[in-house]
N, C-alpha and C positions, 0 to 999 in steps of 0.2 A: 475763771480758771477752768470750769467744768465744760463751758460752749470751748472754749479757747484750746482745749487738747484736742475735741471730737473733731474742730475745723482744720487742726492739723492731721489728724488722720485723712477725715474727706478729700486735703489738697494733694495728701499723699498718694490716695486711691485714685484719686482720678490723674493725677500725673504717669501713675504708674499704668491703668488702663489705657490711657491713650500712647503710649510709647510701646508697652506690650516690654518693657522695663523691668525689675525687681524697684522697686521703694527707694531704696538709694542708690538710683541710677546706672549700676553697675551692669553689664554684660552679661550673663552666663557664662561660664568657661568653656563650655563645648554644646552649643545647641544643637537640638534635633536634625536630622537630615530632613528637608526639606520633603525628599521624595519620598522616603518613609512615613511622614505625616500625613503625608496626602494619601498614600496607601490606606492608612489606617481612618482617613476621610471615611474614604470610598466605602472601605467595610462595614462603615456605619450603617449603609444603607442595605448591607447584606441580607438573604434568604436565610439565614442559618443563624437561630440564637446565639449560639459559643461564638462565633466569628464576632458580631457585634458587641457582646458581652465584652471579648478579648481586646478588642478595639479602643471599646469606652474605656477601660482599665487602665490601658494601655496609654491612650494621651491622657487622663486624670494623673499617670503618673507621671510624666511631661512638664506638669504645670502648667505656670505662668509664658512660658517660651510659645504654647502653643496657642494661644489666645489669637490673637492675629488671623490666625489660619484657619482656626475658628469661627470667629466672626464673617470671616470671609465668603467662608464653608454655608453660613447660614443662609447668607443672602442670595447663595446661589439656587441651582435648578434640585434639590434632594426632596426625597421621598419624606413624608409627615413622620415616620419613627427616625431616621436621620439626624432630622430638624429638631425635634423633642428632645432627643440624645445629646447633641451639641447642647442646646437652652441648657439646659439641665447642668452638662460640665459646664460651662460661663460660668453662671449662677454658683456651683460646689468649689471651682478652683477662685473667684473673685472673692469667698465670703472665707473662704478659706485664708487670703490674703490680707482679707481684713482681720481677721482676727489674730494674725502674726503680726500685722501690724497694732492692734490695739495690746497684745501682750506686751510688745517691742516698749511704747507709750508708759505702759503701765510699770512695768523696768525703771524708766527713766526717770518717773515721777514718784517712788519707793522710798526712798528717804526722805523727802518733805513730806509724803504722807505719814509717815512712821513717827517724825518728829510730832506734827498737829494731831494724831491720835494720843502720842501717850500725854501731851500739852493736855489735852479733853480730859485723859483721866485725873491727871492730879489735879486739875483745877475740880472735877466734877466729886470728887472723894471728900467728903464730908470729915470734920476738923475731929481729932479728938479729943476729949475731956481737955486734957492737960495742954493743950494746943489754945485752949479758950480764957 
């Protein structure tokens, strides 16, 4: 049961990483502009702390929509703090994802856990006197 949830998470995350998807396949309602993301690429790579700062901030609030672009972003020609910057949001928005998804999991699996906990107590509750 306990391998058998994690492997539904895992099949979850990686369906979802490779689609650049939410978890249950759905769309987004209104993704990013394209050309705004890319702006805010660029920025990454800026002279100026606050610009980059504003940037990173800025797709981390984005999400999962901007993963993609991201990836992308990485593989291309950008400056070593760019590069860093992007790793960094993958890594903060994906672990982020998992752990919506493992809360999502754990939701799901709350009443049979709820039941098999207090099952444990009364069985583990020593009888009394008058019981024996």
């Amino acid at each position: 049961m306990f391998i058998a949830k994690y492997l539904c998470v895992a099949i979850s995350l990686a369906v979802w990483t490779q689609t650049g998807l939410p978890a249950g396949g759905f769309a987004q309602a209104d993704p990013p502009d394209p050309e705004s993301v890319a702006k805010l690429i660029a920025q990454l790579g800026a002279k100026d702390f606050r610009a980059r700062e504003h940037a990173t901030k800025a797709l981390e609030r984005l999400g999962a929509s901007v993963l993609p672009a991201l990836r992308k972003a990485a593989k291309g020609n950008l400056g070593l703090e760019a590069k860093r910057r992007i790793e960094q949001m993958i890594t903060r928005i994906e672990t982020a994802h998992l752990k919506e998804e493992e809360k999502h999991w754990q939701e799901l699996d709350e009443p049979r856990r709820g039941i098999s906990v207090r099952l444990v107590q009364v069985l583990s509750k020593t009888p009394a006197l008058s019981d024996q």
